[in-house]
Each structure stands twice: as structure tokens, then as C-alpha cells.
SEKOL-558340 format. One record per residue (C-alpha): residue in three letters; x, y, z. Coordinates in steps of 0.001 Angstrom, whole numbers, plus 500000, padded with zeros to 6 digits. Layout:
SEKOL-558340
ALAXYZ
...
//
This chain:
SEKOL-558340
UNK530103325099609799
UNK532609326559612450
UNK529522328696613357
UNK526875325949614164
UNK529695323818616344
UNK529949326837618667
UNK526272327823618936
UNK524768324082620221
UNK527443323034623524
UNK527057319703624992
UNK525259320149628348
UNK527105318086631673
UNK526002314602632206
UNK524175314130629138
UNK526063312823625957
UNK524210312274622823
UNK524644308804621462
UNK524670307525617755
UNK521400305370618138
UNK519969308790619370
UNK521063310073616136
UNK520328307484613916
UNK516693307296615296
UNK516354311139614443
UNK517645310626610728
UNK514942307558610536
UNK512118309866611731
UNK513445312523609624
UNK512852310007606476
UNK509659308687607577
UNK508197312091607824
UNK509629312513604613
UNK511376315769605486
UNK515307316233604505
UNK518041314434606856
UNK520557317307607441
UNK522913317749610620
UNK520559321169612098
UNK517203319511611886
UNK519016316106613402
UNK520545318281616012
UNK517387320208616855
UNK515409316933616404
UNK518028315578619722
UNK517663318795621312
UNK521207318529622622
UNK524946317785621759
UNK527655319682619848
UNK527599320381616050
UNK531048318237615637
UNK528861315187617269
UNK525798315471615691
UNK527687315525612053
UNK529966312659613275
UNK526934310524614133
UNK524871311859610847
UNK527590310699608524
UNK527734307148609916
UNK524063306794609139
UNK524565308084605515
UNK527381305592604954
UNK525266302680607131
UNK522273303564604527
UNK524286303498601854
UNK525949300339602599
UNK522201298712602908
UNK521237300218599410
UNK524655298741597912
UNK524111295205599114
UNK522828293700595959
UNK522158290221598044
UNK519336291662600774
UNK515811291805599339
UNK514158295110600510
UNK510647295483601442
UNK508550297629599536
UNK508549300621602142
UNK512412299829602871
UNK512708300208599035
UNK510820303677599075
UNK512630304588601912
UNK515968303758600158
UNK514875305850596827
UNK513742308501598793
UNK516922308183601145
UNK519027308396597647
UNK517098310980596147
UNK517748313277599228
UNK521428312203599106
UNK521751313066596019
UNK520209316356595634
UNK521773317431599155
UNK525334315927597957
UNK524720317775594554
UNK524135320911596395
UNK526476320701599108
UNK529400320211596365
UNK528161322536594117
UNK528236325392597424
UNK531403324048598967
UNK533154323997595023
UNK531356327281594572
UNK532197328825597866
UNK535814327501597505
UNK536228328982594067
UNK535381332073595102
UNK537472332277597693
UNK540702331154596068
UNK538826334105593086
UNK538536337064595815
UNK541949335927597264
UNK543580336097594012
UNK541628339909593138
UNK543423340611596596
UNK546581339745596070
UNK546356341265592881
UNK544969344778594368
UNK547664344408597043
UNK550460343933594396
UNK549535346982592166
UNK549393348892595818
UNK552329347775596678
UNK553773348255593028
UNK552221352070592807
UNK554173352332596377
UNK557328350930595398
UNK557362353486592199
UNK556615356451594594
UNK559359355347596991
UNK562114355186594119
UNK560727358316592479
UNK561413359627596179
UNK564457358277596982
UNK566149359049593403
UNK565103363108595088
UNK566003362633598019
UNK569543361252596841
UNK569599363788593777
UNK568879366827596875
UNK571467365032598900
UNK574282364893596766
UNK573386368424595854
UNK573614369149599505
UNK576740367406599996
UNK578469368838597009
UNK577569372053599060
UNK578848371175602237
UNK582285370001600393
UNK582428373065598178
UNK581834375112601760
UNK584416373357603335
UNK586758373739600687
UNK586382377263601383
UNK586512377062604724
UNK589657375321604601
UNK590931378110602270
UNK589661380916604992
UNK591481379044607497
UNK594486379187605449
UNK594300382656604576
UNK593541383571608610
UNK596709381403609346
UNK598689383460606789
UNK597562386687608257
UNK598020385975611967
UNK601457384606611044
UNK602115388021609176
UNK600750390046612217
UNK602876387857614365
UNK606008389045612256
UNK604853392915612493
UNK604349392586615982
UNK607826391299616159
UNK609071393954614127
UNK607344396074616020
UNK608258395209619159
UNK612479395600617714
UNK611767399076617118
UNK610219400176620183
UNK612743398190622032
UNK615467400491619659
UNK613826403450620212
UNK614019403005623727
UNK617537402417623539
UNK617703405786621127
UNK616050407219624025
UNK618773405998626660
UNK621568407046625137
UNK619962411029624500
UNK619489410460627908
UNK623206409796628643
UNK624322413058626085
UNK621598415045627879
UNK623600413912631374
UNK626748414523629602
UNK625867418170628462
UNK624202419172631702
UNK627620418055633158
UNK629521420159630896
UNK627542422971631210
UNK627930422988635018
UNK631484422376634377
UNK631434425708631894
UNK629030427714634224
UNK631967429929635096
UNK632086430262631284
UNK628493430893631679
UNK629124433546629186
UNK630797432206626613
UNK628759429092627185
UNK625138430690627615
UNK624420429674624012
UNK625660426427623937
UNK623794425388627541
UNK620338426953626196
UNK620685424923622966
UNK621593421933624993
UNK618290422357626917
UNK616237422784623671
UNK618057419674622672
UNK616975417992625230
UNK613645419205625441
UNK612591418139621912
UNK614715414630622806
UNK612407413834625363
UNK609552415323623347
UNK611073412737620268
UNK611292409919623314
UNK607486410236624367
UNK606152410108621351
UNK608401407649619883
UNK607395405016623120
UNK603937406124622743
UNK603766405450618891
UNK605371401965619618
UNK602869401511622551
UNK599736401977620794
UNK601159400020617392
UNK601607396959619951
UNK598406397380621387
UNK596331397767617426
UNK598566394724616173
UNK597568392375619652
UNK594049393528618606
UNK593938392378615093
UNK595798389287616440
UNK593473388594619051
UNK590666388926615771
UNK592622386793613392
UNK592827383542616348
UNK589094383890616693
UNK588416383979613139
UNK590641381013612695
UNK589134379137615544
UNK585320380074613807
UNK586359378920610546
UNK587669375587612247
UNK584268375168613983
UNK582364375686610601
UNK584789373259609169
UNK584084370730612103
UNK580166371216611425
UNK580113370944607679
UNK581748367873607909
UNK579846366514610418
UNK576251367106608050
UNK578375365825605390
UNK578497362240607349
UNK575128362736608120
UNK574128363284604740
UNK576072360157603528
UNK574758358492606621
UNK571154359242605309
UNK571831358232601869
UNK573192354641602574
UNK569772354119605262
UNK567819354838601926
UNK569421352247599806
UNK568823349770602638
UNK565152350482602518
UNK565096350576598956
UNK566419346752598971
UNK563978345809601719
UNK561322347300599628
UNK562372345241596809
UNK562480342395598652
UNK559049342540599850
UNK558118342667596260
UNK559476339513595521
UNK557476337875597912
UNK554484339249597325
UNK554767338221593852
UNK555964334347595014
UNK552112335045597220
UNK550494336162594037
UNK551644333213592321
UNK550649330857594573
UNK547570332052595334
UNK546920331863591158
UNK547832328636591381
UNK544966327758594187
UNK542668329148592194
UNK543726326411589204
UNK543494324059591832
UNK539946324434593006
UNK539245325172589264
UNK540437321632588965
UNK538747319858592225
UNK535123321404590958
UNK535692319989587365
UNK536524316398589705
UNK533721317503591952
UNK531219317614588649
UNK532297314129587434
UNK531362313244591150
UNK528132313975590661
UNK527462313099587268
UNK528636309345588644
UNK526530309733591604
UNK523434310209589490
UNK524150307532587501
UNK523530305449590786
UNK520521306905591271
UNK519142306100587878
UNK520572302715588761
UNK518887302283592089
UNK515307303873591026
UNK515618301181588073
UNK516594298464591016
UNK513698299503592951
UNK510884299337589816
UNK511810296548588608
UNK510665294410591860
UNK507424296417591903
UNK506549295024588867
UNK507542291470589122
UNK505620291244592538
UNK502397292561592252
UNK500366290487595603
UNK503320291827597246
UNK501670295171596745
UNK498513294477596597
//
């Protein structure tokens, strides 16, 4: 009906009026051909759908209202024209109610069939999503129980690297007393070396006596200085390997921090990730809630126009009995009048 009001538009300056209308339902009758709103509204030739039907329906209930009134006495053509009037009321009423209750039904059915379809979707969706999310969490907490197992260990590496940069701090200590004795060592041969060269010069008149004595002095010497190199050198290059393996340990210690600092960053994530599932786990059952409270209601629109074509039937059932009731009306004056007829 939507349809028709949009396809026929009023044209400017020229308004249909109701005794335009009513005139085209009379013709209509006395041609004998069925009063509906599209032949009444081609029949005009103009005005909208809305109109035409507005117009159409006060000359149903104005004929109606003439067929009703039990105290005007109706010509014999008036009295045809009222049967026939009725008859097409009838049949078009029947069938209009029967469509519309029909149409209606179906509707509310196919609605229902939807709703239906769209819960078992949304049911066969929900299942996948928790069969998905109880993964996702089950791989999650695996994951995170390997991030915290990881950084368990990394915390124990960090340990163990602070242990053994502390204990290469204490060597290098150590390390650094003994070159710092040796050195001393060193010093003092220095000072008997000094002290026997003096005594030798003071014995070079002895140089004789003393020859011995001053070459073993100088061998003395010799393999002190020898002892003094080597001993500086040793400590040297035992400072330099335990600054190395220092300089290792504080960069392993400052890796295993980072890796530390990154597992437990993906561990929040992880979490993170887990408590945004849950969340759209409870919207999802939400939404299933209310699509239920839809499919409900849409079952219960279906009993509902169930019910208004069971009224619509007793509608009709009444409506023929005024028929009956009218054709009986209209005989029974054809037969008590027959010069009227004649």
C-alpha cells in the first residue's frame, strides 16, 4: 500500500474531492465492476493513494450506513445495488483480511525463522569464541608461565653475574696489593743494589779482595731487575685480563637486566591480553541475552497475529451472517410487491 501512495502524486492546483470520489465508486457499481481504491483512483485520473483511500472508505461506511437503516424503503435497483454493494464488500473484506491476516502471519512466521537462524548463528559463534578463548587463555598462561620461569632465571643469571663481578672486583683488588708490593720489593732491591754499588766503590781499592763480591753483586742485581720486570709485567697484564672479564661480567649483567625488563613487560602484555578477552567474552554473552529477550518476543508476535486471524475469522463469519441477512431483507420485498416490478 506504501507503494501505490508514492506512484499516483497530487498534481498543483487540482485537489480531488470526495463527491469526485464517491461519483467514481457509484459508476464503479453501476457498471457492476468491483469498487477498490486503484480502479477509483484511475477512474479520477488524479490525486494521491492516501486520498483516494480516505475518500473510498467514507463511501463504504456512507453505503453501509444506508443498507443498515432498517426505516428507509429502498427501491428495487437501490436494493440490487445494495446486495450487490454487500456482496462486493464482503468478498473484498473476506479477501482483504484473509491477505492482510495471511500476509501478517507470515511475517511475524519468517521473522520468527529469522530470529531463530540468527540465534543458532549467533549460538554456533558464541561456542567457537569460548572454544577460542579457553586456547587462547590455555596458550597464554602457558606463555606466561614461560616468561616467569625465564625470568626466574634471569633473575638467577643476574645474581650469579653479580656474584662473579663482585669476586673479580676482590681479585682485582688483590691483585692490584701485590703489584703495588712487588713494586715496593722492587724499591727496596733497588736501594741494596745502590747500597752495594756504594760499597763496592768504597772497596775498589780492595778491588781484589772484593772482585768476587762486586761481580756477584752485579749478577744480583741483574737477575733483581730481571725478577722486577717480570714481576710488574705479570701484575700488569693480570690487571689488564681481570678489567677484561670485568668489563664482560657488567655487560652480561646489564643484558640479563634488559631480558628481565622485556620478559616482564610481555608478561603484562600477556595478562593485559587475557583480561581484554574476558571482557569480550561478557559482551558476547550479553548480546546473547538479548537476542534471546528478541527471540522471545518476536514468538510472542507470532501468537499474537495467530490470535488477531482467529478474531479476524469470527469477523467474517459475522459479516456473512449480514449478508445472508440483507439478501433475505432484499427478497422478501420482491415478493410482497410484485406491480412494483412489473
Amino acid at each position: 500500500m506504501a507503494g501505490e501512495e508514492n506512484v499516483f502524486r497530487l498534481e498543483a492546483g487540482e485537489r480531488v474531492t470526495e463527491t469526485e470520489v464517491h461519483a467514481a465508486c457509484d459508476q464503479l457499481v453501476a457498471e457492476g465492476a468491483e469498487v477498490t481504491r486503484r480502479a477509483v483512483l484511475q477512474r479520477v485520473g488524479r490525486g494521491s493513494m492516501t486520498t483516494i483511500s480516505r475518500y473510498v472508505t467514507s463511501w463504504e461506511e456512507r453505503q453501509r450506513a444506508r443498507v443498515e437503516a432498517r426505516d428507509v424503503e429502498l427501491s428495487p435497483d437501490e436494493q440490487d445495488a445494495a446486495l450487490m454493494f454487500a456482496r462486493q464488500m464482503a468478498q473484498r473484506l473476506t479477501e482483504r483480511l484473509r491477505r492482510e491476516a495471511a500476509e501478517e502471519v507470515t511475517g511475524y512466521k519468517d521473522a520468527a525463522e529469522r530470529e531463530a537462524r540468527r540465534s543458532a548463528e549467533l549460538a554456533r559463534d558464541y561456542d567457537a569464541l569460548n572454544a577460542e578463548k579457553e586456547g587462547v587463555i590455555a596458550g597464554l598462561r602457558t606463555e606466561i608461565d614461560r616468561l616467569q620461569d625465564e625470568l626466574t632465571q634471569a633473575q638467577a643469571d643476574v645474581a650469579v653475574a653479580t656474584a662473579v663481578a663482585s669476586d673479580l672486583d676482590n681479585q682485582l683488588k688483590t691483585q692490584v696489593t701485590l703489584t703495588t708490593a712487588a713494586e715496593t720489593r722492587a724499591r727496596e732491591a733497588e736501594a741494596r743494589v745502590e747500597d752495594a754499588v756504594a760499597a763496592a766503590a768504597e772497596a775498589r781499592g780492595r778491588a781484589d779482595a772484593f772482585a768476587a763480591d762486586l761481580e756477584r753483586a752485579r749478577q744480583t742485581e741483574r737477575g733483581l731487575r730481571d725478577e722486577l720486570a717480570a714481576a710488574i709485567a705479570a701484575g700488569k697484564q693480570t690487571e689488564k685480563d681481570l678489567r677484561a672479564e670485568l668489563t664482560t661480567a657488567t655487560g652480561a649483567l646489564a643484558t640479563a637486566q634488559a631480558a628481565a625488563a622485556e620478559q616482564t613487560a610481555q608478561l603484562e602484555a600477556a595478562r593485559a591480553a587475557v583480561a581484554r578477552l574476558e571482557d569480550l567474552v561478557k559482551a558476547t554473552d550479553r548480546r546473547a541475552e538479548h537476542e534471546a529477550a528478541d527471540r522471545q518476543a518476536a514468538e510472542q508476535r507470532a501468537a499474537a497475529a495467530e490470535a488477531a486471524q482467529a478474531r479476524l475469522e469470527g469477523e467474517i463469519q459475522e459479516l456473512r451472517a449480514r449478508v445472508m441477512t440483507l439478501e433475505a431483507a432484499a427478497a422478501k420485498p420482491a415478493s410482497t410487491s410484485p406491480d412494483r416490478h412489473a
